[in-house]
C-alpha beads as a LAMMPS data file, in Angstrom:
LAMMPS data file: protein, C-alpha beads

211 atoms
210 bonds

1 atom types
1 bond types

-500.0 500.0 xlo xhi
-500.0 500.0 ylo yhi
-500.0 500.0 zlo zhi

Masses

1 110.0

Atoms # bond

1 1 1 487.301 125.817 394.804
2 1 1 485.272 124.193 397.194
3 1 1 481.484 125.449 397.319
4 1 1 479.082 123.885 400.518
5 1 1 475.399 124.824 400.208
6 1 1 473.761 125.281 403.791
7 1 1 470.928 125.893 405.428
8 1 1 469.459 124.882 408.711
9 1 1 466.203 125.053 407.092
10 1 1 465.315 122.257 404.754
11 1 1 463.484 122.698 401.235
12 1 1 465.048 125.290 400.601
13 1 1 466.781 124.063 397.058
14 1 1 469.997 123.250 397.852
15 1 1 470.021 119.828 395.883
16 1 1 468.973 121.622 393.107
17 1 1 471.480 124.369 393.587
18 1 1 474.469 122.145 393.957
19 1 1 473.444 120.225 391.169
20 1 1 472.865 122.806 388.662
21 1 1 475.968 124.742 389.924
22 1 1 478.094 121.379 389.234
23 1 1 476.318 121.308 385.995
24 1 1 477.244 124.731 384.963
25 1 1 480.719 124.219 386.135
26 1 1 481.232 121.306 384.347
27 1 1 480.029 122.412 380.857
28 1 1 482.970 125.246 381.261
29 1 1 485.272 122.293 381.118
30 1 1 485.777 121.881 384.852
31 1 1 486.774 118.561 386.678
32 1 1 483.633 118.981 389.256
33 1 1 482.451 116.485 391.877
34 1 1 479.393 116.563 394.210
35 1 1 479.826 115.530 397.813
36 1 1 476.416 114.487 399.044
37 1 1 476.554 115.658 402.930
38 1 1 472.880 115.576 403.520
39 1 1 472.196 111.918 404.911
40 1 1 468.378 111.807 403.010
41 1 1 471.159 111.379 400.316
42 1 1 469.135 113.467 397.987
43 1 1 471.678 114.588 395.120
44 1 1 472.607 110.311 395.347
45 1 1 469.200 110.155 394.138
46 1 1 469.330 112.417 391.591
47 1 1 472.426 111.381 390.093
48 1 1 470.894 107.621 390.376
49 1 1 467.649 108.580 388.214
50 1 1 470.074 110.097 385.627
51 1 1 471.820 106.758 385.337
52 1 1 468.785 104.979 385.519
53 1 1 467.808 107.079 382.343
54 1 1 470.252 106.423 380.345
55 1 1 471.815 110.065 380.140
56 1 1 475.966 110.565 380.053
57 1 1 477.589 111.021 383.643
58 1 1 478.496 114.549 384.055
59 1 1 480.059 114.628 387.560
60 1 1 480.950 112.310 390.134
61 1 1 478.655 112.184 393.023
62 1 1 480.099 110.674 396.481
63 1 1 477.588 110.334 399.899
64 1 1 479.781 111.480 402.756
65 1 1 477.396 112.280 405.356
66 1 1 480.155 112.312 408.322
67 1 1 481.756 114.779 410.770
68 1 1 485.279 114.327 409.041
69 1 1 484.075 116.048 406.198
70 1 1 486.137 118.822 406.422
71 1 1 489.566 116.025 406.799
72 1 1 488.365 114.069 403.421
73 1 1 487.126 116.702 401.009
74 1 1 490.645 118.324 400.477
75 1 1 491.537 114.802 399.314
76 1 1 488.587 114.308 396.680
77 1 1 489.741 117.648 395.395
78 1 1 492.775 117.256 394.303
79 1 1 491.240 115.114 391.983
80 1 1 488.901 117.985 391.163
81 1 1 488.889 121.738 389.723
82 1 1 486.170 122.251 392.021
83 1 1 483.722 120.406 394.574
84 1 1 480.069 121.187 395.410
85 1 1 479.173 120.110 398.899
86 1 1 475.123 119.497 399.358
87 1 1 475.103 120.090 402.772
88 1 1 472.774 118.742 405.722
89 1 1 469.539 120.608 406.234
90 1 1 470.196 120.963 409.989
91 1 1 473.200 122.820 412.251
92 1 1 474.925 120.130 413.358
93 1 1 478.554 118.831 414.018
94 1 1 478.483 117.814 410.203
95 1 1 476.861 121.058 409.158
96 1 1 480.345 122.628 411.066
97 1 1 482.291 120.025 409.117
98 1 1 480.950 121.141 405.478
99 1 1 481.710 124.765 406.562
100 1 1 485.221 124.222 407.760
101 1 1 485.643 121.930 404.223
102 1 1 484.455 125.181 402.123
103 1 1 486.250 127.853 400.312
104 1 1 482.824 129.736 400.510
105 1 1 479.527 128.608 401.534
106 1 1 476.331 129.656 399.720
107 1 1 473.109 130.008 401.628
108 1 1 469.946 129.312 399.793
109 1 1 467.176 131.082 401.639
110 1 1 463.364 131.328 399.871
111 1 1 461.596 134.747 400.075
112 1 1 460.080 134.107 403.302
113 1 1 460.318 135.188 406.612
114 1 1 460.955 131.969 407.651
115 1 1 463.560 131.693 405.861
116 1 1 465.398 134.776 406.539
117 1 1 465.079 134.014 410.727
118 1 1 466.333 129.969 409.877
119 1 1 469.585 131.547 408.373
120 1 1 470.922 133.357 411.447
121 1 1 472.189 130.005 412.773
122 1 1 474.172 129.335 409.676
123 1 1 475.833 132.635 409.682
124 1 1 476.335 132.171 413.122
125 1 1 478.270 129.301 412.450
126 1 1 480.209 130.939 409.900
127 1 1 481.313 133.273 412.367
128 1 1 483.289 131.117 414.527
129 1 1 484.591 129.103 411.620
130 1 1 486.020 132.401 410.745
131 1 1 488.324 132.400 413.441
132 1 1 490.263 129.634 412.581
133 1 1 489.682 129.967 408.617
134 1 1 490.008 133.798 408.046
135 1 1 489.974 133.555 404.568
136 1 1 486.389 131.712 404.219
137 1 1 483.760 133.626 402.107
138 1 1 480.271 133.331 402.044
139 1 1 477.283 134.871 401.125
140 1 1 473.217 134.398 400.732
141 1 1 471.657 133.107 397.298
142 1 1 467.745 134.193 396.901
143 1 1 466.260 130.612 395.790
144 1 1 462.740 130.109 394.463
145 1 1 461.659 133.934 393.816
146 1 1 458.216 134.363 393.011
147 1 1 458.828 135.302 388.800
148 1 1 457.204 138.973 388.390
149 1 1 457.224 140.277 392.220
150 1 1 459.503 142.579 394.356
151 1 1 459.365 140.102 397.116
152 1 1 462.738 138.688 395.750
153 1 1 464.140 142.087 396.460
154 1 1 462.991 143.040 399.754
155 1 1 463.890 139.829 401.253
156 1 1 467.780 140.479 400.456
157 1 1 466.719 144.033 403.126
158 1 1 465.652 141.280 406.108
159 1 1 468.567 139.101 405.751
160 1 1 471.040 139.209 408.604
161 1 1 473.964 141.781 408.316
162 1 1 477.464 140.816 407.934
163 1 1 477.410 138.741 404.883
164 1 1 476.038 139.758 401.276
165 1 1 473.740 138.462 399.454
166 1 1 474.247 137.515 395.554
167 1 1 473.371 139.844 392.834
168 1 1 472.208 137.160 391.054
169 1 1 468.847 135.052 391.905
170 1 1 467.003 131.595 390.905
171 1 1 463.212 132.226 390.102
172 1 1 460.553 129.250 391.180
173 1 1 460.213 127.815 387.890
174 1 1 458.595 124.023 386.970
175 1 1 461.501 123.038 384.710
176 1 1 463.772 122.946 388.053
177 1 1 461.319 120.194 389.127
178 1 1 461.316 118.469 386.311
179 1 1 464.880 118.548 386.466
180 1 1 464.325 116.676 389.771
181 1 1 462.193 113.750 388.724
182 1 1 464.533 113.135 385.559
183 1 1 467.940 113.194 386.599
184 1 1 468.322 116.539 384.014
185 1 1 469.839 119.611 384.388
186 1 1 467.340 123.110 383.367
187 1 1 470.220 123.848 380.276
188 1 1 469.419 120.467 379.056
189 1 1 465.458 120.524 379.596
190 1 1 465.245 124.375 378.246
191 1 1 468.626 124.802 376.851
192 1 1 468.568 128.939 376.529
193 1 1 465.555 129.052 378.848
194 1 1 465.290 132.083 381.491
195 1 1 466.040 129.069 384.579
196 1 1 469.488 127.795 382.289
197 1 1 470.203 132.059 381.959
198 1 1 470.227 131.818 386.094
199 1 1 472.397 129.318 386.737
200 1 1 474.566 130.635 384.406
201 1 1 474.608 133.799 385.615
202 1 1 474.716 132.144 389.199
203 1 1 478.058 130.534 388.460
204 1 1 479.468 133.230 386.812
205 1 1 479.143 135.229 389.882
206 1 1 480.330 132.657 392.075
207 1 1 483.691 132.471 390.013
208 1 1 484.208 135.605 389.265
209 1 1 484.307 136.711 392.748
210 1 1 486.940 133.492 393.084
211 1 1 489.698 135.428 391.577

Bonds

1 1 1 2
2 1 2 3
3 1 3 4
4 1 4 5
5 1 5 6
6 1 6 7
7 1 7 8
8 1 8 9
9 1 9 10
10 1 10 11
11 1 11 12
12 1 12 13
13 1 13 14
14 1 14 15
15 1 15 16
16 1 16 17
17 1 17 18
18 1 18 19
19 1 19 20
20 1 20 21
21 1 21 22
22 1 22 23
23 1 23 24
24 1 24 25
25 1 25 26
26 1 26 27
27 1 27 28
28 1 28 29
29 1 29 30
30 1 30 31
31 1 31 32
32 1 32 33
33 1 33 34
34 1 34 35
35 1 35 36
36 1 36 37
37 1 37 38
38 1 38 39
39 1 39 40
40 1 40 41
41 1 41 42
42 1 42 43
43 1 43 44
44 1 44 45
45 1 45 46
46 1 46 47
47 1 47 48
48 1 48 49
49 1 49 50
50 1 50 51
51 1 51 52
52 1 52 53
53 1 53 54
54 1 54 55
55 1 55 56
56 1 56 57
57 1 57 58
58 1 58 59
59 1 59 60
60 1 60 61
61 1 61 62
62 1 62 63
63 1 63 64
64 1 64 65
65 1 65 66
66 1 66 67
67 1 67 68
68 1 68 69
69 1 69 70
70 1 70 71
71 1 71 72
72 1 72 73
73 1 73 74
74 1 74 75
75 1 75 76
76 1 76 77
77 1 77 78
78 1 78 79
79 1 79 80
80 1 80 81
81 1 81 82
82 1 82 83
83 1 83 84
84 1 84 85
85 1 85 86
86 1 86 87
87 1 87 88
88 1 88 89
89 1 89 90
90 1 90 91
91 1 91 92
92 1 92 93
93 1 93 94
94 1 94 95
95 1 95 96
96 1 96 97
97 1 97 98
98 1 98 99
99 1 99 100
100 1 100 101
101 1 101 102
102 1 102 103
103 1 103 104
104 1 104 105
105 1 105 106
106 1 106 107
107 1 107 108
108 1 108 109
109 1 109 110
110 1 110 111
111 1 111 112
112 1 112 113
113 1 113 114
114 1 114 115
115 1 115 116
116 1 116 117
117 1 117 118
118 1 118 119
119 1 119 120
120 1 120 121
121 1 121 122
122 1 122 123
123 1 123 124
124 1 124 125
125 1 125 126
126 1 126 127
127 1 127 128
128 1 128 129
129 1 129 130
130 1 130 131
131 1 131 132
132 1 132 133
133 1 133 134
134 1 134 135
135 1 135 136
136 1 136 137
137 1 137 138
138 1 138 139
139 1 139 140
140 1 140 141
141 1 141 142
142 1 142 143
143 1 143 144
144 1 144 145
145 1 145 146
146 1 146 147
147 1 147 148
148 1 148 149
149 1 149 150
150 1 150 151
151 1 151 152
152 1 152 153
153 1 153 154
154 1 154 155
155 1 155 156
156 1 156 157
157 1 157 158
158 1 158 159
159 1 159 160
160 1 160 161
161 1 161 162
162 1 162 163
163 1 163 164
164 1 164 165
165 1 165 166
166 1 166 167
167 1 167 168
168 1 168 169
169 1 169 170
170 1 170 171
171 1 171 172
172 1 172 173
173 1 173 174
174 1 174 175
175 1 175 176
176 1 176 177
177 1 177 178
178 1 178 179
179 1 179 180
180 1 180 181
181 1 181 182
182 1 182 183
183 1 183 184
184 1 184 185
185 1 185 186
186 1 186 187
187 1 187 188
188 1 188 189
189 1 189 190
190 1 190 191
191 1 191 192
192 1 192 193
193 1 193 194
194 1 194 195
195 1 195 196
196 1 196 197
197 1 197 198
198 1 198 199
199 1 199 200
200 1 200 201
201 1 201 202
202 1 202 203
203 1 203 204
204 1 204 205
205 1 205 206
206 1 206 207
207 1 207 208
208 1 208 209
209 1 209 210
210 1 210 211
């Protein structure tokens, strides 16, 4: 399967997102490789401070900031069970080229209102890729709830109809940036911790609904 993260709005977590998600997917046994579509180049970075400390390679990471996204990435996965696309924080033609590459796209949005009124572009864009990709799913992911509030709940109300939003959520938690500044992943930082439970349950979401 091939998953793109998008959002027109950036710092939203998608890096983190497509990270862990790879992550999750590869300690199920999966063949999983990140394409880094953003050009800030941000999960290259991540993947480089890993190296740089000395931890095990866990998936491939490949820059491919271009337009012709959507004409390469069904070649890097045939070498793959599944791809993660980190997609560019703006709608552009390559933002249209990581959608038309996707099996489903995931859109992070932050309980905000900002957030919620950044999406509509996004799902916008889904909407004509729809009409020459029928099949494509995709759906909102609540990133970065406030731990211990509702808020996480009524923003999933203000999101835009026509696509759903994922039962399961990622709270704001500091182990996701320390995961950040050490090239980790939250199972290996907390292994069992509520931010590992997440992803987990994240993924297992995403893939069941794959079937």
């Amino acid at each position: 399967m091939i998953v793109a993260l998008l959002n027109q709005k950036g710092g939203v977590g998608k890096t983190t997102l497509a990270t862990h998600l790879a992550g999750e997917l590869t300690a199920a046994g999966a063949r999983v490789a990140v394409v880094d579509a953003d050009p800030q180049g941000s999960a290259l970075d991540w993947s480089q401070r890993r190296a740089e400390s000395g931890l095990p390679r866990l998936f491939g990471v490949l820059g491919l900031p271009r337009e012709t996204l959507h004409a390469e990435v069904p070649d890097i996965a045939r070498g793959a069970d599944h791809v993660v696309i980190d997609g560019p924080p703006r709608v552009t033609a390559l933002a249209r080229s990581s959608i038309l590459a996707a099996d489903l796209v995931l859109i992070p949005v932050q309980p905000s209102p900002y957030d919620v009124w950044a999406s509509a572009e996004i799902v916008a864009l889904i909407g004509e890729a729809r009409l020459f990709k029928p099949q494509l799913r995709a759906a909102f992911v609540v990133n970065r709830r406030i731990v211990g509030t509702i808020i996480g709940r009524d923003v999933r109300a203000a999101l835009p109809e026509g696509l759903p939003a994922l039962t399961a959520d990622i709270g704001q938690r500091v182990v996701f940036a320390e995961s950040v500044a050490t090239g980790r992943l939250a199972r290996e930082l907390e292994p069992g911790g509520a931010a590992a439970q997440e992803i987990t349950a994240l993924a297992a979401e995403i893939m069941g609904g794959s079937s």
